[in-house]
C-alpha positions as a printed Julia matrix, in Angstrom:
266×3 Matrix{Float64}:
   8.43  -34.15   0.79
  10.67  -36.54  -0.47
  10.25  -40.1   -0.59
  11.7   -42.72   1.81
  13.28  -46.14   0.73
  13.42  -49.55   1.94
  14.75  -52.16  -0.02
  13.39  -51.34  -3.83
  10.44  -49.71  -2.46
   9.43  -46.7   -1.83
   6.9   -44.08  -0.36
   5.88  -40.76   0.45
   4.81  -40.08   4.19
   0.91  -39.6    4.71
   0.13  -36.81   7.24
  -0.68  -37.87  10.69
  -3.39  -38.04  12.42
  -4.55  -34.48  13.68
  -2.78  -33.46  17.06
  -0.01  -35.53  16.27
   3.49  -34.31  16.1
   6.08  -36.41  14.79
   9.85  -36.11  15.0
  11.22  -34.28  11.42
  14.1   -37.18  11.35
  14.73  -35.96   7.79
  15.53  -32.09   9.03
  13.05  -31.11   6.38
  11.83  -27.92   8.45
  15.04  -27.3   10.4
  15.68  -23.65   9.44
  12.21  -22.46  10.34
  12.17  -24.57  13.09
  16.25  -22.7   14.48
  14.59  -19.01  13.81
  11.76  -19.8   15.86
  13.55  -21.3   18.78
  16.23  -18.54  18.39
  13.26  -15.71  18.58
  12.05  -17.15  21.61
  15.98  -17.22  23.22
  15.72  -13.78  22.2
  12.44  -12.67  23.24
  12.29  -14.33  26.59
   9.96  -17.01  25.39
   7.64  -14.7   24.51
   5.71  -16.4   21.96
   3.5   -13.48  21.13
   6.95  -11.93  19.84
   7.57  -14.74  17.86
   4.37  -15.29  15.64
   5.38  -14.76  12.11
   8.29  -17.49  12.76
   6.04  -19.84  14.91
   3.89  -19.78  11.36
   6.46  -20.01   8.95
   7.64  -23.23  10.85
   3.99  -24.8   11.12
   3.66  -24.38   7.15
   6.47  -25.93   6.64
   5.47  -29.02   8.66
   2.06  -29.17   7.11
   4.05  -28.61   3.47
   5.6   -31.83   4.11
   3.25  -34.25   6.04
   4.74  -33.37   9.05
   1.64  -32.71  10.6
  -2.6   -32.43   9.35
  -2.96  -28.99   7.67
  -5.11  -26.89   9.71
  -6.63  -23.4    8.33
  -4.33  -20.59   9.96
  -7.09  -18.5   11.38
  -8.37  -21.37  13.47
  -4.76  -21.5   14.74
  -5.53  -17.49  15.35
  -2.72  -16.9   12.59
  -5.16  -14.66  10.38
  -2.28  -12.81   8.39
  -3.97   -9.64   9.06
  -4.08  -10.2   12.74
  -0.25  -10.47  12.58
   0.67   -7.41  10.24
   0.65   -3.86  11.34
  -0.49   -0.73   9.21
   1.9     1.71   8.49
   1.77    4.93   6.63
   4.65    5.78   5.13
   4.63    9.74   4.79
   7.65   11.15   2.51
   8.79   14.91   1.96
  11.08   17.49   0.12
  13.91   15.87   0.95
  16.56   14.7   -1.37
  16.31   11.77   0.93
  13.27   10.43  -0.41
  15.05    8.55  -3.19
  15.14    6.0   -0.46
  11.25    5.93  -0.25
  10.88    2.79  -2.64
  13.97    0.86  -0.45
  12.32    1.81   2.5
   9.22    0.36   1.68
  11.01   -2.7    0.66
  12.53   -3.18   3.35
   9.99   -2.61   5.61
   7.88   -5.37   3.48
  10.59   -7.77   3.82
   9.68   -8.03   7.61
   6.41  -10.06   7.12
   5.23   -7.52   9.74
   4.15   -4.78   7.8
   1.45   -3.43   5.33
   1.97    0.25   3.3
   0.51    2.97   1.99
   3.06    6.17   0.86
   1.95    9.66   1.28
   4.16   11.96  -0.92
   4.47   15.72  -0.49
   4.37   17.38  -4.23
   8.13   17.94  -3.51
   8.67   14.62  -2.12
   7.65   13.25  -5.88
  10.58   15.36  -7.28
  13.24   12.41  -5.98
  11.49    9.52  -7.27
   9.12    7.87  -9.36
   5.99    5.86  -7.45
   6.47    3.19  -9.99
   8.99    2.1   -8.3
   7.22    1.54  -5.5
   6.88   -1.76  -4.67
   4.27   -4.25  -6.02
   0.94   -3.34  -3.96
   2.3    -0.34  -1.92
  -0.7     1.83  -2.69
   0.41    5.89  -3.48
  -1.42    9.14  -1.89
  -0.64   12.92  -3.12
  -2.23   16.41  -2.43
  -4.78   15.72  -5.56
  -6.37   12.8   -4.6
  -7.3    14.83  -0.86
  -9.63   17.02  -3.14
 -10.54   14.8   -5.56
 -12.38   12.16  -3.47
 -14.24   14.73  -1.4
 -17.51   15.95  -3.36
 -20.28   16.25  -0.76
 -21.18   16.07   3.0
 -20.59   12.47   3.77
 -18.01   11.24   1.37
 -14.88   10.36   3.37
 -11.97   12.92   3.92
  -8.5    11.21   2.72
  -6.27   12.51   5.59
  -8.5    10.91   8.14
  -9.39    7.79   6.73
  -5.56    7.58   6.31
  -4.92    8.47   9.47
  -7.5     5.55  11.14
  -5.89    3.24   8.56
  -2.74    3.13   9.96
  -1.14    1.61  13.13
   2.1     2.97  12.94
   3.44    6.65  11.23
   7.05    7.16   9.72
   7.86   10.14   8.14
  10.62    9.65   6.13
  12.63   11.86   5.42
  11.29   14.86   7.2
  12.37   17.77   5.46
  13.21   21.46   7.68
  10.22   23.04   6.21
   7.65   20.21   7.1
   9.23   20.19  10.91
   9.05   23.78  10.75
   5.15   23.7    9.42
   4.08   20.52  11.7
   5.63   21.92  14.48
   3.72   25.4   14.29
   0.28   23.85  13.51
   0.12   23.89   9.87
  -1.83   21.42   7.62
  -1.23   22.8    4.41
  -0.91   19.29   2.6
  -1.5    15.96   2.72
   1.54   14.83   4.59
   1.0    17.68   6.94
  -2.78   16.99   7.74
  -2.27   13.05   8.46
   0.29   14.47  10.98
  -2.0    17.15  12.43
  -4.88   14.44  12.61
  -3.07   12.12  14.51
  -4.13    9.8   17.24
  -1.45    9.6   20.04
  -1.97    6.84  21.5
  -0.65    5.23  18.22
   3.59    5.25  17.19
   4.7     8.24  15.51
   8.35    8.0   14.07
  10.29   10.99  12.24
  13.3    10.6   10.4
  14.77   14.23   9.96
  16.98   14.98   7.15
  18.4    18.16   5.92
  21.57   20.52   5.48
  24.14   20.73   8.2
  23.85   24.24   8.96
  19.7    23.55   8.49
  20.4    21.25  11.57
  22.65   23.22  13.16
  20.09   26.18  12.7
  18.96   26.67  16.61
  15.02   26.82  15.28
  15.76   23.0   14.29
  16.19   21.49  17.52
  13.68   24.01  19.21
  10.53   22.02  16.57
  12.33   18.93  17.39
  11.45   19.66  21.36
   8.12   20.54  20.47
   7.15   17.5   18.63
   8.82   14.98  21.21
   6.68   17.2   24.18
   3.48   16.45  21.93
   4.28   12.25  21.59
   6.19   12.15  18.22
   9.44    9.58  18.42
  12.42   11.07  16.84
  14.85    8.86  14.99
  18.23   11.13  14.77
  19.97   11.81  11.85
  23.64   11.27  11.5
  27.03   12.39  10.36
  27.9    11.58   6.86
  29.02   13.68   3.36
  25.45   14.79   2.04
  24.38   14.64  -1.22
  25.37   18.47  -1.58
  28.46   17.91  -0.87
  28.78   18.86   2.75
  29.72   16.46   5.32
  28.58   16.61   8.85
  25.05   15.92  10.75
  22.04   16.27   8.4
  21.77   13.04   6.69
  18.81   10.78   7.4
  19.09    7.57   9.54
  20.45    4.65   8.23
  17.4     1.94   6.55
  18.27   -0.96   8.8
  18.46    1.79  11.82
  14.39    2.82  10.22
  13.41   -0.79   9.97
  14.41   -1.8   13.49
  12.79    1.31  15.41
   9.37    0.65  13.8
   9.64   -3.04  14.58
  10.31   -1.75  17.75
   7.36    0.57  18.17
   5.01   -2.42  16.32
   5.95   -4.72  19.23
   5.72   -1.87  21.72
   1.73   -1.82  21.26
């Protein structure tokens, strides 16, 4: 915090006393202290909407003497209490090049830690490296190699009771095709065939045109919305082929948005 002066003196604030709330007459937390009051305009005053800015504008205060620093978790602002799981499944989809901006952007929240689940395909359109800092990787391999004998835990399901929140993105025709028929023939594919329905499950398709266009497309598509999977639609744009028309996956922002909205759903 910066110091005051009177005269040729000067001094830097002490915190006050605990439960005390002073007036920040210097505007030294302002901005945290606008996004809060502008999430709870937006959110009804909803406070429980609004946790990760309500705590961004406490530290602030406490950063500069503005109030007695408190431990967060007595304040029942455990981090982890405040951040939702989600596994990020990826397949054969030229669209996964986005994987590693997805996953940044969906760190970027504050809301959100990831794990990635690539399909062998998936890995042809990008390198996990570039992955951000943290984001943990799974493939096919690792589903065999951490199973030896009766007891040892079975990837897909400790994935699966990991996460809070699924996103597949991009889906690829021939993983709707499989998931839709039953088939857990990979990693991807058995996380979705494991999962527990009374948690979000989000889909970004992403193929060819005429793939869309196909009727057997939108026929899957019906089956997985019957069984509780939420469907983020593609849209209309010139595809990396070449072709323009329906096909390409939903925008990142558009992704971002729909599982903040199925976080804050729960």
């Amino acid at each position: 915090m910066s110091s005051m002066t009177f005269g040729q003196k000067s001094f830097t604030p002490s915190p006050p006393d605990k439960g005390s709330f002073p007036l920040d007459h210097e505007g030294l937390c302002k901005r945290p202290m606008l996004k809060y009051m502008l999430c709870l305009t937006q959110n009804n005053n909803r406070n429980s909407e609004c946790r990760q800015e309500a705590k961004d504008y406490l530290e602030c205060r406490m950063e500069n003497n503005l109030m007695a620093k408190e431990d967060f978790k007595k304040l029942a602002f455990d981090i982890r209490m405040t951040k939702k799981n989600v596994l990020l499944m990826c397949t054969g989809s030229v669209a996964s090049l986005k994987v590693p901006e997805i996953s940044k952007a969906l760190l970027s929240t504050g809301m959100f830690c990831i794990r990635v689940v690539v399909t062998e395909k998936a890995k042809h359109f990008f390198d996990l490296k570039d992955l951000p800092p943290g984001v943990d990787s799974f493939s096919d391999d690792l589903e065999w190699s951490s199973w030896e004998k009766r007891g040892d835990p079975v990837l897909h399901i400790e994935l699966r009771k990991w996460a809070d929140i699924g996103l597949v993105a991009p889906l690829d025709a021939n993983t709707l095709g499989k998931v839709a028929a039953g088939i857990a023939d990979n990693l991807v594919t058995c996380c979705l065939r494991a999962w527990d329905f009374s948690r979000p499950l989000l889909v970004c398709p992403a193929m060819n045109t005429q793939m869309w266009l196909h009727p057997v497309t939108s026929s899957n598509l019906r089956i997985l919305e019957s069984w509780g999977f939420r469907v983020i639609q593609c849209i209309e744009k010139t595809l990396v082929c070449g072709d323009t028309g329906l096909g390409a996956m939903a925008e990142i922002h558009e992704i971002v948005a729909k599982a903040v909205e199925a976080m804050k759903s729960e």
